[in-house]
N, C-alpha and C positions, 0 to 999 in steps of 0.2 A: 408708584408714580403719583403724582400731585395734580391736580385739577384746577383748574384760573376758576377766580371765585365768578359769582356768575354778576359783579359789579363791574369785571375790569373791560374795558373795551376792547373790542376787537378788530379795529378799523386802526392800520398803518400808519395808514397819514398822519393820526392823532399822534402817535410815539415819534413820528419824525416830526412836526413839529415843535415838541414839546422836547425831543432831543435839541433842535436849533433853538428855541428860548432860554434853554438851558445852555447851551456851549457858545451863544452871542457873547454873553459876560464875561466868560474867560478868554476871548479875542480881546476885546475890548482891555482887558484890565493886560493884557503882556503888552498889546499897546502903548498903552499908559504906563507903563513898566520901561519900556524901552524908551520913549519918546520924553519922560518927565527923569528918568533914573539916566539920562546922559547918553544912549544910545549904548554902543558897545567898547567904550572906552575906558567902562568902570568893571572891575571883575563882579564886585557885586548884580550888576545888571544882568552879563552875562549865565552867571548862575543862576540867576531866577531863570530868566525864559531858558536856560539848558533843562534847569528840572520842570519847566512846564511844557516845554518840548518833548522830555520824557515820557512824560504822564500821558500826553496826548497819543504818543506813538503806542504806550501800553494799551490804554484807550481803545484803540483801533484795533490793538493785535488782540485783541482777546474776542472782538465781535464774532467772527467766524465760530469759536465755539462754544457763546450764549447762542448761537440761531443753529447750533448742530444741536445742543444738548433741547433748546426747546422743539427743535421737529421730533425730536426723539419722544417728546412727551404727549 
């Protein structure tokens, strides 16, 4: 088993924050994807935010177990 070095924080809030700094930008940009790329009337369009819709749903579905495997440690 591995050990968090004795740098990384250990206060929540900071990783949820810094999760939302990090995932603002890609709100922002399917935004601007959708709203400058013609909305949903170009296939192109559609494909992007399908596959950023994708990535998002993977995203999520794996949280469950990174917080299984790190209780585990």
């Amino acid at each position: 088993a591995s050990n968090k070095p004795n740098w990384a924080p250990e206060n929540p809030a900071f990783y949820g924050f810094i999760d939302g700094v990090t995932i603002a930008p890609l709100g922002l940009a399917s935004y601007m994807a959708y709203k400058y790329g013609g909305g949903l009337a170009h296939n192109s369009t559609i494909l992007a935010l399908t596959l950023y819709g994708g990535s998002m749903i993977c995203a999520f579905l794996t949280m469950p177990l990174v917080k299984k495997e790190s209780s585990n440690s």
